[in-house]
OpenMM code with the backbone's topology and positions (N, CA, C; nanometers):
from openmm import Vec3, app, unit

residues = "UNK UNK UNK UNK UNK UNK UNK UNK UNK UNK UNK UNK UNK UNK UNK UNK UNK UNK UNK UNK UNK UNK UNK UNK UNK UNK UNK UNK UNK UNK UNK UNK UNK UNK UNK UNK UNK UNK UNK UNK UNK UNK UNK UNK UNK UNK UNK UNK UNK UNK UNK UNK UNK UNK UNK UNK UNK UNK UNK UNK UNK UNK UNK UNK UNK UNK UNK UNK UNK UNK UNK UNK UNK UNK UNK UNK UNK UNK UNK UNK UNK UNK UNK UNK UNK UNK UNK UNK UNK UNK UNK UNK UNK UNK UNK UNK UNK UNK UNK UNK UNK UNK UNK UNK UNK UNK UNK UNK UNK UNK UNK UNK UNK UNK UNK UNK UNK UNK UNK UNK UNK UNK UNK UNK UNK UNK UNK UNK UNK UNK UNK UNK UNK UNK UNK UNK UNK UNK UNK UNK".split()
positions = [
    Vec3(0.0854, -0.1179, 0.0000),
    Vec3(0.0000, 0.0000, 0.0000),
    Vec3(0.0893, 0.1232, 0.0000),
    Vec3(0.0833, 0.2430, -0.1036),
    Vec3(0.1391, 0.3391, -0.0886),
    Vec3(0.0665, 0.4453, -0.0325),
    Vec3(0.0946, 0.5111, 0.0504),
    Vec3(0.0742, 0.6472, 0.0736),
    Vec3(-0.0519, 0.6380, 0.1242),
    Vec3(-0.1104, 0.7502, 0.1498),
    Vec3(-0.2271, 0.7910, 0.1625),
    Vec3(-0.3427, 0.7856, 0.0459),
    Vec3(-0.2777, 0.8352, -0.0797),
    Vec3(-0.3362, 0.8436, -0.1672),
    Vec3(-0.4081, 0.7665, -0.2153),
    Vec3(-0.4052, 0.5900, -0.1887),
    Vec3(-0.4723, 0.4836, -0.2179),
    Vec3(-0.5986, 0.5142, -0.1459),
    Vec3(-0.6316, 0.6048, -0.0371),
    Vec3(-0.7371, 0.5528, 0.0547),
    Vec3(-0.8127, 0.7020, -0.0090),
    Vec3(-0.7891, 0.7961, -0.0457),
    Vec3(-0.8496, 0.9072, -0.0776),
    Vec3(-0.8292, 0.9984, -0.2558),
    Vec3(-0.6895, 0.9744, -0.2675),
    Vec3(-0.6370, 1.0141, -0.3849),
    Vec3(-0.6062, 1.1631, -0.3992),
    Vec3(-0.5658, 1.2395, -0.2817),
    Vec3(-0.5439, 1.3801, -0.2349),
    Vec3(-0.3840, 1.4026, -0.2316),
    Vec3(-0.3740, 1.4771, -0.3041),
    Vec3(-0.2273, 1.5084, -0.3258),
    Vec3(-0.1739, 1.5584, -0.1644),
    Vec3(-0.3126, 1.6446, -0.1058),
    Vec3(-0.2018, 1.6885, 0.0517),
    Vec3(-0.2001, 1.5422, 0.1348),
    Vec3(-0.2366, 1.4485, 0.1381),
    Vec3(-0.2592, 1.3031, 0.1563),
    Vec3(-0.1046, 1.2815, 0.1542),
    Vec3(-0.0740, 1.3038, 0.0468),
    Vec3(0.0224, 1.2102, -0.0196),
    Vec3(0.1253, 1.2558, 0.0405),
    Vec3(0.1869, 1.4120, 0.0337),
    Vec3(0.2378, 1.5426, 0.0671),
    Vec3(0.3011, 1.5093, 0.2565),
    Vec3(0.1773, 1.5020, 0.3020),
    Vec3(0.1719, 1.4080, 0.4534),
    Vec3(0.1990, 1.3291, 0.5161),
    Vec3(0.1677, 1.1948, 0.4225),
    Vec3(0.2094, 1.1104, 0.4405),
    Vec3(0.3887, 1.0600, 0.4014),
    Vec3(0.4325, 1.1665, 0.3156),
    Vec3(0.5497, 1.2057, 0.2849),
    Vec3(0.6540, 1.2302, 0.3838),
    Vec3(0.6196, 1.3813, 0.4706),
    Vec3(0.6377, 1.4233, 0.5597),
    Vec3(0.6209, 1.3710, 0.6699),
    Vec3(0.5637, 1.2329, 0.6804),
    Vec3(0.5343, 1.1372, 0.8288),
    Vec3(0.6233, 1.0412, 0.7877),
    Vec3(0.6890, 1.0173, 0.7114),
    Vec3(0.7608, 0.8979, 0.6730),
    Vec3(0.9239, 0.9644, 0.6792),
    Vec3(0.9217, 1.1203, 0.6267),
    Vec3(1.0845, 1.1718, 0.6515),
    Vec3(1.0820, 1.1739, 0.7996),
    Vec3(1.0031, 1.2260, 0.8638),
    Vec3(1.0016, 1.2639, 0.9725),
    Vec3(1.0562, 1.1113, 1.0943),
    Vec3(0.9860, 0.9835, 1.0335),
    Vec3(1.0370, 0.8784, 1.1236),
    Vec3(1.1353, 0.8179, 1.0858),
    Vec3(1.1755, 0.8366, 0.9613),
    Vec3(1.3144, 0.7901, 0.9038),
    Vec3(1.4440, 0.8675, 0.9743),
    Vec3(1.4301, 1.0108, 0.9545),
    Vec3(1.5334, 1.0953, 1.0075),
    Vec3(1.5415, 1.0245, 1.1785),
    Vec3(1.4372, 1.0073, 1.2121),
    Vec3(1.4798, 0.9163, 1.3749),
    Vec3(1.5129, 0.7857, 1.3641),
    Vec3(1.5341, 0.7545, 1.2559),
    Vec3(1.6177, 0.5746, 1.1914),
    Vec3(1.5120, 0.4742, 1.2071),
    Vec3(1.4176, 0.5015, 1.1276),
    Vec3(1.2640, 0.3652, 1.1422),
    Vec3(1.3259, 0.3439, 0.9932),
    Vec3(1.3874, 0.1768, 0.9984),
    Vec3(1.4047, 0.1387, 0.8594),
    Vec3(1.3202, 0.1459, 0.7556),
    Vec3(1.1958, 0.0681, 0.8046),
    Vec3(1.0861, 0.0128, 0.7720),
    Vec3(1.0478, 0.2497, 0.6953),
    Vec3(1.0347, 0.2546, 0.7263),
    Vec3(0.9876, 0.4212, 0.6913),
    Vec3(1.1198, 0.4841, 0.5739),
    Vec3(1.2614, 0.4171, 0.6102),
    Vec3(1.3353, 0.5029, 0.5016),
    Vec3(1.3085, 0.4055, 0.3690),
    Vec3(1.2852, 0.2528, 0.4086),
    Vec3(1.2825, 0.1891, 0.2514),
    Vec3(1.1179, 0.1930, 0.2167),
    Vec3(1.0223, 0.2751, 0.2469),
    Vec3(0.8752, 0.3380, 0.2185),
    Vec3(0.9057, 0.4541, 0.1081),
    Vec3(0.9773, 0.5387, 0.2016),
    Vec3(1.0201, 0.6497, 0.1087),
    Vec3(1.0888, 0.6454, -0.0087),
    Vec3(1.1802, 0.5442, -0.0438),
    Vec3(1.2635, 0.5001, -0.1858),
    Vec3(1.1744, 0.4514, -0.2395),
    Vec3(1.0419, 0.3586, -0.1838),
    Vec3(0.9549, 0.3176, -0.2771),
    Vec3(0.9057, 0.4408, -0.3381),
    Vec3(0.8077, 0.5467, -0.2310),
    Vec3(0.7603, 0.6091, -0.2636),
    Vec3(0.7906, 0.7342, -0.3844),
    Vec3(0.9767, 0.7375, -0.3976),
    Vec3(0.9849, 0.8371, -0.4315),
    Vec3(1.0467, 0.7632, -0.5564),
    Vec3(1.0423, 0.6492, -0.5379),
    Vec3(1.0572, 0.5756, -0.7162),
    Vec3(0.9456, 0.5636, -0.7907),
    Vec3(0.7996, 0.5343, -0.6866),
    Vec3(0.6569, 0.5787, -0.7892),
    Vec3(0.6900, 0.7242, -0.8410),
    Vec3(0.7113, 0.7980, -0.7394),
    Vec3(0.6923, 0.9086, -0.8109),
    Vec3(0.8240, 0.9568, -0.9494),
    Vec3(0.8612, 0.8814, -0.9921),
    Vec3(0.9867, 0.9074, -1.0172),
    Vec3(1.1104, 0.9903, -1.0241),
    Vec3(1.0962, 1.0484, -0.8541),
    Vec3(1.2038, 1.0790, -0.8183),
    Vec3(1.3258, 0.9943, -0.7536),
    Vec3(1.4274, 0.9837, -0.9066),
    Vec3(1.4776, 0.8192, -0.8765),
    Vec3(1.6628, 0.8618, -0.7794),
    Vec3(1.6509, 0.9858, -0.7791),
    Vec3(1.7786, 0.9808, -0.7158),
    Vec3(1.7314, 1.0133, -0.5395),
    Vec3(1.6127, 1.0859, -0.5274),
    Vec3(1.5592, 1.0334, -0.3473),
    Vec3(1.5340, 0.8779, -0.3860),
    Vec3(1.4752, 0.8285, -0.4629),
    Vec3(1.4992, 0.6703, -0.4096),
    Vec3(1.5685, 0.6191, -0.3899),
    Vec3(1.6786, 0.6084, -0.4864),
    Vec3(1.8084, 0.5606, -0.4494),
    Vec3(1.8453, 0.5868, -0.2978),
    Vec3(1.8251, 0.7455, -0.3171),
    Vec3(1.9263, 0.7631, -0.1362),
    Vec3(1.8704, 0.6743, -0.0291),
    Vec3(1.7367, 0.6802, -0.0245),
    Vec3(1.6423, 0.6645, 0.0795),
    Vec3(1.6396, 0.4679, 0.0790),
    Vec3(1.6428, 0.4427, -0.0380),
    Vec3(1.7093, 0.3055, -0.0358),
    Vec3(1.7789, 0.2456, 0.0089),
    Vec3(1.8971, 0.3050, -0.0154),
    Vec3(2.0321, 0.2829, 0.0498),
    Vec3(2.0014, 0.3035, 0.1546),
    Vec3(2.0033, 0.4154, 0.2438),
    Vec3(1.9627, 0.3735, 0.3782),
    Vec3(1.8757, 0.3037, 0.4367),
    Vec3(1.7719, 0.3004, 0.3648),
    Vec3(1.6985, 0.1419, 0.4218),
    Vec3(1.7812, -0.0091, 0.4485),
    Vec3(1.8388, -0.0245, 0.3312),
    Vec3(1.9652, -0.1423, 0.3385),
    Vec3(2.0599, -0.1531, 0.3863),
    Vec3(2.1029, -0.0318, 0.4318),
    Vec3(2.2564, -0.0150, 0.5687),
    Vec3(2.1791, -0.0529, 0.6684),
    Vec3(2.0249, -0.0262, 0.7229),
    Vec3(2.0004, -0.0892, 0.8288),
    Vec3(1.9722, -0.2153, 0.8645),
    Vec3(1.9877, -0.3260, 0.7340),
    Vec3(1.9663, -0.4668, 0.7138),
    Vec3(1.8326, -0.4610, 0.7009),
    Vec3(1.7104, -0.4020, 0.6460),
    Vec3(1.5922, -0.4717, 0.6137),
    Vec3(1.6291, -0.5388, 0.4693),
    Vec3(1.5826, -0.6947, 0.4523),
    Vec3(1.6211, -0.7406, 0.3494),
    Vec3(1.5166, -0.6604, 0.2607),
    Vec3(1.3718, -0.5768, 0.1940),
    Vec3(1.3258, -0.6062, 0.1219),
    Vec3(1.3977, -0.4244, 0.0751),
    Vec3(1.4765, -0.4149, 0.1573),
    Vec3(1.5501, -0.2548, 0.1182),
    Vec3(1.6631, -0.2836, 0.0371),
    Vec3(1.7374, -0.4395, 0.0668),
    Vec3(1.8250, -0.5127, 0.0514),
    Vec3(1.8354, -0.5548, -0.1203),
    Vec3(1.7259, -0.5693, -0.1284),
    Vec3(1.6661, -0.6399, -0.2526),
    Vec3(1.6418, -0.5100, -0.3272),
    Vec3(1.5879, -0.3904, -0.3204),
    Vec3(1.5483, -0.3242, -0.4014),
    Vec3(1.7011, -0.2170, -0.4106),
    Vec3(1.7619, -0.1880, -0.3287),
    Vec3(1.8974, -0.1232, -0.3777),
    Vec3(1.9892, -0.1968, -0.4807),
    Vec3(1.9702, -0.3962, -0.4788),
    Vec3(2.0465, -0.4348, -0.5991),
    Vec3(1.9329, -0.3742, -0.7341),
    Vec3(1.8523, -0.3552, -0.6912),
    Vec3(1.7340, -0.3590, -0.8417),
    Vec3(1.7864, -0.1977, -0.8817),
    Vec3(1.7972, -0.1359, -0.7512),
    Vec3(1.8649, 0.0235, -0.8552),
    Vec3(1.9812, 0.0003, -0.9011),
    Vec3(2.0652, -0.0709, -0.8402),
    Vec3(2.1989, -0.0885, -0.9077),
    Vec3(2.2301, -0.1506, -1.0242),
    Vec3(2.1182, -0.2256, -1.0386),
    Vec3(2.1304, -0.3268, -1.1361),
    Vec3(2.0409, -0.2806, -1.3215),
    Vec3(1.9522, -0.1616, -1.2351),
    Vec3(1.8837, -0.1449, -1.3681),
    Vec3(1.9242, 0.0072, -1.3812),
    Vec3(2.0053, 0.0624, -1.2863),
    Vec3(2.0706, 0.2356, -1.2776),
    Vec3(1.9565, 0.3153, -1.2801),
    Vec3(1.8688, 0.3008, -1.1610),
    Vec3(1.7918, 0.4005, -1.0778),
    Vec3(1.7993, 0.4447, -0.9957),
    Vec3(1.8789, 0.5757, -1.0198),
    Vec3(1.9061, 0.7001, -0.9877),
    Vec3(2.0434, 0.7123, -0.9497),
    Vec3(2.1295, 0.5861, -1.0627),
    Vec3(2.2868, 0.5922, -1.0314),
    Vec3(2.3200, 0.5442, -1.1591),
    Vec3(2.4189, 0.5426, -1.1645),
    Vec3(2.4890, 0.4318, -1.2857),
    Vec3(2.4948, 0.2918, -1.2636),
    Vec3(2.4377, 0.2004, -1.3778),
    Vec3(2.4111, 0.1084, -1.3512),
    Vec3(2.5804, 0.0035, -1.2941),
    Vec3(2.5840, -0.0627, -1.1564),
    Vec3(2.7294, -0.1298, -1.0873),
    Vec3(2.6810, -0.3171, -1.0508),
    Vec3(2.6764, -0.3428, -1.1660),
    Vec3(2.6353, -0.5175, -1.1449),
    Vec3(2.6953, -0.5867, -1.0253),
    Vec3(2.8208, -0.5257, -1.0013),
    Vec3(2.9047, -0.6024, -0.8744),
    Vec3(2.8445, -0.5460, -0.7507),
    Vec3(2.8194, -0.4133, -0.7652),
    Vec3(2.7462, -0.3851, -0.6688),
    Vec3(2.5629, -0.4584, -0.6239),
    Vec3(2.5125, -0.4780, -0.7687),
    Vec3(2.4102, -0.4753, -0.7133),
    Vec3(2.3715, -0.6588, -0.7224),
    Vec3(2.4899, -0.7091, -0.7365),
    Vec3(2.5177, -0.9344, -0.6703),
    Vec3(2.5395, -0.8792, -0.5374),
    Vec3(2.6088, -0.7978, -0.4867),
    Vec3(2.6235, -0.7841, -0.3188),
    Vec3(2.5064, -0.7817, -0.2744),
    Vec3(2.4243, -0.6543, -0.2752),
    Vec3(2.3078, -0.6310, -0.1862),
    Vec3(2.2068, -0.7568, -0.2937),
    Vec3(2.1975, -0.8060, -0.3724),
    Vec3(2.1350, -0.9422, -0.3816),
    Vec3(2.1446, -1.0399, -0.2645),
    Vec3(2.2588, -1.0591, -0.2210),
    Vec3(2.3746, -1.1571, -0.2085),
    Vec3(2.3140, -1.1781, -0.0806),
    Vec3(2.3602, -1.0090, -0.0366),
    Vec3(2.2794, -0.9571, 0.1419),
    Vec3(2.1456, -0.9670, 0.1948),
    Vec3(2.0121, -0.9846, 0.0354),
    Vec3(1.9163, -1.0101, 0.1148),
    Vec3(1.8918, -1.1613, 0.1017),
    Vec3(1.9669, -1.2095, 0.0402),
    Vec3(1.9487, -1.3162, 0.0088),
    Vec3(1.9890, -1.3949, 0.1146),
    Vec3(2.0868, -1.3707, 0.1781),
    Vec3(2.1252, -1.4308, 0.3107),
    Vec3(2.0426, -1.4331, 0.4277),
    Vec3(1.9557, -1.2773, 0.4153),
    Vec3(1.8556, -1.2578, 0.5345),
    Vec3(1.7212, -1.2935, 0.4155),
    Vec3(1.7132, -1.3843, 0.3699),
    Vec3(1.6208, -1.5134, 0.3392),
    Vec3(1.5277, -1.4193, 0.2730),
    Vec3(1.5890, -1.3274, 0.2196),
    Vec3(1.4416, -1.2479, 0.0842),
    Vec3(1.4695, -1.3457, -0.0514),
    Vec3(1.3945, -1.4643, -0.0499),
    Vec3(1.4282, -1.5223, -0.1885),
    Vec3(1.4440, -1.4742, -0.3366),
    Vec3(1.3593, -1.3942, -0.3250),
    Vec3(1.3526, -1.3464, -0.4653),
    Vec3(1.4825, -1.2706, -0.5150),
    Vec3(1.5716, -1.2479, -0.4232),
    Vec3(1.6644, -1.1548, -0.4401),
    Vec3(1.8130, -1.3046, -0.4509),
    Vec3(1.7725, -1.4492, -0.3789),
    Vec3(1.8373, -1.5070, -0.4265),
    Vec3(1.8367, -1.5673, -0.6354),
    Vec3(1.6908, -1.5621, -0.6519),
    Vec3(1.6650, -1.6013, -0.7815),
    Vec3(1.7275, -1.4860, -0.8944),
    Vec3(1.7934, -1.3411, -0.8458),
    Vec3(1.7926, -1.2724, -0.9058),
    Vec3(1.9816, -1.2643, -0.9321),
    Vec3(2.0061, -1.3162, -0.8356),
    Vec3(2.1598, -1.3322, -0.7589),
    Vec3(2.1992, -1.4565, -0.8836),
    Vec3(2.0692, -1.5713, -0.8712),
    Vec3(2.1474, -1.6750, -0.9399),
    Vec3(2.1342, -1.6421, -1.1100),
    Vec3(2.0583, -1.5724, -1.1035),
    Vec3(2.0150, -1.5141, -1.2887),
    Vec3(2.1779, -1.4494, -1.3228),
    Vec3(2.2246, -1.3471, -1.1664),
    Vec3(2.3392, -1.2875, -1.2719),
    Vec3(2.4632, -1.3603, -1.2859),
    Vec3(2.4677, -1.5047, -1.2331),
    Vec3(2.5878, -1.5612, -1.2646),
    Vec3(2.5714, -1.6438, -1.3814),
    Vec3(2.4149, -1.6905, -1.3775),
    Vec3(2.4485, -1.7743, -1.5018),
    Vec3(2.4588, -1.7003, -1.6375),
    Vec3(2.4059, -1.5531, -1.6679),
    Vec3(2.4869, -1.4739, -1.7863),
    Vec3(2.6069, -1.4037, -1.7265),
    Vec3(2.6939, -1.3992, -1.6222),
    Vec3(2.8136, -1.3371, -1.6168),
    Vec3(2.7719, -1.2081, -1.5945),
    Vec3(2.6473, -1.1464, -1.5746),
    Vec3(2.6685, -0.9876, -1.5680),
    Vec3(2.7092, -0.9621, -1.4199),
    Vec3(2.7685, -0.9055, -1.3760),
    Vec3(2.8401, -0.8263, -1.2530),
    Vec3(2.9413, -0.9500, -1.1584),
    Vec3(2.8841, -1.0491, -1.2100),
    Vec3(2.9757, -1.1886, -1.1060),
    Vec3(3.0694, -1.2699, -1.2078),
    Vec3(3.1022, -1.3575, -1.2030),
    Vec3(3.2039, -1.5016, -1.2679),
    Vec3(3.0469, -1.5589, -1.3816),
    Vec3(3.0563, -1.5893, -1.4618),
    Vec3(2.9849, -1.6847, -1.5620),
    Vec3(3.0191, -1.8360, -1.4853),
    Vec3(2.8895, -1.9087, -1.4631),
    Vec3(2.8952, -2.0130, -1.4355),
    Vec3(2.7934, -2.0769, -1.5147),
    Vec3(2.8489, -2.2425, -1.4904),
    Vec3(2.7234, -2.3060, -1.6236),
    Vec3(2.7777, -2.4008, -1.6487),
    Vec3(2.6755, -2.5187, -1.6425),
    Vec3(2.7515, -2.6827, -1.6814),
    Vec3(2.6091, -2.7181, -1.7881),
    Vec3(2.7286, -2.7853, -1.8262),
    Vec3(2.6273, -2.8520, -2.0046),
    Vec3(2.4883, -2.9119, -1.9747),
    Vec3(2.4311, -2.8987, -2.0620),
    Vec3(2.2667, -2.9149, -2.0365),
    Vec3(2.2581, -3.0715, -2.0758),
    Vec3(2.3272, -3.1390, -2.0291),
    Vec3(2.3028, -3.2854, -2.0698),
    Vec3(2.3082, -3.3917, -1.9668),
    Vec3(2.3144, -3.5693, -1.9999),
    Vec3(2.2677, -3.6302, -1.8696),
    Vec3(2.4206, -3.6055, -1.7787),
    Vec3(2.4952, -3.6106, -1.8771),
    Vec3(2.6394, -3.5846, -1.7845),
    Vec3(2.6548, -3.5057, -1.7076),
    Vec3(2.5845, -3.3906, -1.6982),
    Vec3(2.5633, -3.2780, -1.6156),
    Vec3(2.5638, -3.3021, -1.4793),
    Vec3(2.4642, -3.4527, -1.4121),
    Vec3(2.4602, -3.5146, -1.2920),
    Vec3(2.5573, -3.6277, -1.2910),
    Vec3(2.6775, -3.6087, -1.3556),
    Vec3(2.7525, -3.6833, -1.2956),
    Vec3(2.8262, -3.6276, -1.1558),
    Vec3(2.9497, -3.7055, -1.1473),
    Vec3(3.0188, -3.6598, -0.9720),
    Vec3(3.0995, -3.5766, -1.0134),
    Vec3(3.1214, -3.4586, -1.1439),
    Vec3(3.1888, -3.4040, -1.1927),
    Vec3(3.1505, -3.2469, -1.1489),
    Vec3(3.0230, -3.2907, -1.1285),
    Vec3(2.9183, -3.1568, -1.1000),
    Vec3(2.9503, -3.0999, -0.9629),
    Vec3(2.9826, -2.9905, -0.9647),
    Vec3(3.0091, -2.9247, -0.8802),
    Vec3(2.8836, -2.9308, -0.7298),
    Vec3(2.9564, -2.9836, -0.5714),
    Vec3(2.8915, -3.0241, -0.5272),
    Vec3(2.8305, -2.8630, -0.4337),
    Vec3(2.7193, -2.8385, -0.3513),
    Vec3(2.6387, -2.7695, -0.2995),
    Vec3(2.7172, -2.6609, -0.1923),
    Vec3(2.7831, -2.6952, -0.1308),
    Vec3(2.9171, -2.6385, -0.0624),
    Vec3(2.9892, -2.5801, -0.1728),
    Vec3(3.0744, -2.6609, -0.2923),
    Vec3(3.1834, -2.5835, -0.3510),
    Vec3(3.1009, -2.4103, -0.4634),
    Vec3(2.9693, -2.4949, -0.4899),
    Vec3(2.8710, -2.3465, -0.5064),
    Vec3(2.8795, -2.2260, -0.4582),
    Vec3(2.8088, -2.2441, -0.2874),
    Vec3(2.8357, -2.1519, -0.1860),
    Vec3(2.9937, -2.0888, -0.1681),
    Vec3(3.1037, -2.1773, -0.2074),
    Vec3(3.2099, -2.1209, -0.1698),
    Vec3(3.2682, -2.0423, -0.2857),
    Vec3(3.1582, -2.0711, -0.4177),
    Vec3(3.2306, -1.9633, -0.5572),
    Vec3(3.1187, -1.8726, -0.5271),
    Vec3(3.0189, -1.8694, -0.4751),
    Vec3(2.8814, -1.6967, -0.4573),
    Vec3(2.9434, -1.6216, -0.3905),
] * unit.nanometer
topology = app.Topology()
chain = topology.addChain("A")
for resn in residues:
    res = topology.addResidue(resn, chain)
    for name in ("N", "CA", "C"):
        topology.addAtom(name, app.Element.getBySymbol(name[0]), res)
């Protein structure tokens, strides 16, 4: 749910609810600074999202976690940094935001920002050649 505006559709709504969200962020409510990167990426003001992002994700909320690789990765409201944005994948992915692991494993298997990984699409593939579940974790 964004804003106010869903419940009325009033720009001073919105304006308010703006100003109630800087207001609890500047006192460090994660949950309120990664609202505001949403909010200010609807609106597409993409370089307050970015910021307001980023600080959502220095405070470890994974779903702030997940959306700072998505600016990094698609360059909203920065230049697009693939290595940067497998880390904060990497990071929410660890604090168990899956979707941010499925997005982590997308960029290795084309090589964008990580190592290219990839074994042949055939039955040999499951042989004992195949890289085992540990030596994975120890190339991510």
């Amino acid at each position: 749910m964004h804003l106010p505006t869903l419940i009325c559709g009033c720009r001073l709504w919105a304006q308010e609810g703006i100003a109630l969200l800087e207001k609890a962020a500047g006192q460090g409510h994660a949950y309120a600074m990664f609202k505001l990167g949403e909010t200010h990426g609807d609106r597409k003001e993409h370089e307050k999202a970015f910021l307001w992002t980023t600080k959502g994700a220095e405070t470890g909320l994974p779903k702030a976690m997940f959306n700072l690789g998505v600016c990094l990765y698609q360059g909203v409201g920065v230049a697009p940094d693939y290595p940067a944005a497998a880390g904060w994948y990497r990071c929410a992915a660890d604090a168990g935001f899956g979707v941010a692991a499925g997005n982590l494993s997308t960029m290795y298997t084309v090589g964008r920002g990580t190592v290219y990984h990839t074994m042949p699409a055939t039955s040999s593939s499951m042989s004992s050649t195949r890289p085992s579940f540990l030596e994975l974790n120890c190339i991510l």
